[in-house]
C-alpha positions as CSV (number, residue, x, y, z in Angstrom):
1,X,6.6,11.6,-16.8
2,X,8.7,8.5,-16.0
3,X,6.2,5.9,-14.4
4,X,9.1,4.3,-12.3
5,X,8.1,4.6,-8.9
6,X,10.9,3.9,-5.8
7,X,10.4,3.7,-2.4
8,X,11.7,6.3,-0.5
9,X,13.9,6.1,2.7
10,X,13.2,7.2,5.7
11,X,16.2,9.4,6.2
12,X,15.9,10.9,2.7
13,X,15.0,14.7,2.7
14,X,12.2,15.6,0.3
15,X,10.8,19.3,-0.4
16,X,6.8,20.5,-1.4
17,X,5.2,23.4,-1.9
18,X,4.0,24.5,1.4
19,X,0.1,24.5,0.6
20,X,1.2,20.8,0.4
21,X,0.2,19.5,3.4
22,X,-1.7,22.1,4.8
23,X,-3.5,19.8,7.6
24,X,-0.2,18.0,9.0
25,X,2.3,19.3,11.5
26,X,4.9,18.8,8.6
27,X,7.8,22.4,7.0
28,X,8.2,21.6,2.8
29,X,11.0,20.4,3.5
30,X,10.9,17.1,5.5
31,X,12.6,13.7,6.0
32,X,10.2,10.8,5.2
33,X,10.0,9.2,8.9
34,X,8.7,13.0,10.0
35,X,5.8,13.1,7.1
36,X,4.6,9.4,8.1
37,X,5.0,10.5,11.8
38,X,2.9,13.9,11.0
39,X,0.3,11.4,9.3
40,X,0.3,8.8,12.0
41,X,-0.5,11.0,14.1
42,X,-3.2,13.0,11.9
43,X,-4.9,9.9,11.9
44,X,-4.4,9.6,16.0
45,X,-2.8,6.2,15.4
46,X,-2.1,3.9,18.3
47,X,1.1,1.7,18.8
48,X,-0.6,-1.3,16.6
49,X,-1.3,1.0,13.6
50,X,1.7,3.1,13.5
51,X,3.7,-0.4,12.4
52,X,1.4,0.5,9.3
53,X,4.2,2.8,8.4
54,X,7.5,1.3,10.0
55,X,7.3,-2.7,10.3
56,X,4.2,-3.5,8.7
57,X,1.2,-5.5,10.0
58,X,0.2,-8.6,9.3
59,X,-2.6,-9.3,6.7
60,X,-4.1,-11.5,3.7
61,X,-4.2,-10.7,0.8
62,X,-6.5,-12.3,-2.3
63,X,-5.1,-11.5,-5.9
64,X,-7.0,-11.8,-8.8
65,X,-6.3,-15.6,-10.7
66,X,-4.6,-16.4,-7.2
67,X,-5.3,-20.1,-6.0
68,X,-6.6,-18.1,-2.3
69,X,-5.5,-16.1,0.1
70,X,-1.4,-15.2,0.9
71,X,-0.2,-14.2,4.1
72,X,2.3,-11.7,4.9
73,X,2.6,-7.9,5.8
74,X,1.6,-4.7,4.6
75,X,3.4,-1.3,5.0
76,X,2.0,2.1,4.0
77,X,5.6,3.7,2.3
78,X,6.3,7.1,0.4
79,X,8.0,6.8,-3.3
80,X,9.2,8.6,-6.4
81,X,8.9,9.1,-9.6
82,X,11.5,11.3,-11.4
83,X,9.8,13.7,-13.5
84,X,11.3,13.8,-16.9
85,X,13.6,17.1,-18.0
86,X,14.3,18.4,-20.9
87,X,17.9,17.4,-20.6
88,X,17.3,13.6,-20.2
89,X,15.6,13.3,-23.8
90,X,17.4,12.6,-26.8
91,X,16.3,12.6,-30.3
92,X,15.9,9.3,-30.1
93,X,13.0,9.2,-28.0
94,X,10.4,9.9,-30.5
95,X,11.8,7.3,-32.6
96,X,11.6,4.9,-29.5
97,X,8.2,5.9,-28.9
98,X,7.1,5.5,-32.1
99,X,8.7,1.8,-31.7
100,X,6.9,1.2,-28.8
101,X,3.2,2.1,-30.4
102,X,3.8,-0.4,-33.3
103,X,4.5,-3.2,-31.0
């Protein structure tokens, strides 16, 4: 599996099995907004938190090696990773791979 992961929009239309999300007022098939809505209010979010999943909410954060703390917003998002098929490998890839593992 490719480890690319994207953010999703909130318009874009995803599909799960329906054992999925058993818990959350959510059909397998979905937008994004409606499966951060059904978890907002899972959680029984109020108006502060739900920004969590649309404009963020201020915090701090402290990376490792960082000179302190940095300011800004965090936002709770959904993302992707394309699985790899059959039909996107070549016969180069084991020849990359191999490539890759002697590096």
């Amino acid at each position: 599996m490719n480890s690319e992961f994207e953010s999703l929009n909130h318009n874009d239309v995803v599909s799960v099995n329906p054992d999925t999300f058993r818990n959350l007022d959510v059909s397998n098939t979905f937008k994004v907004v409606q499966l951060l809505e059904a978890i907002e209010q899972y959680f029984h979010c109020d108006t502060n938190e739900a920004a969590l999943f649309s404009k963020g909410v201020d915090c701090e954060i402290l990376k490792l090696g960082a000179k302190g703390w940095q300011k800004g917003k965090v936002i709770i998002t959904l993302q992707f990773c394309p699985a790899q098929t059959s039909e996107s490998t070549s016969p180069l890839d084991d020849i990359r791979q191999n490539l890759k593992q002697t590096d």
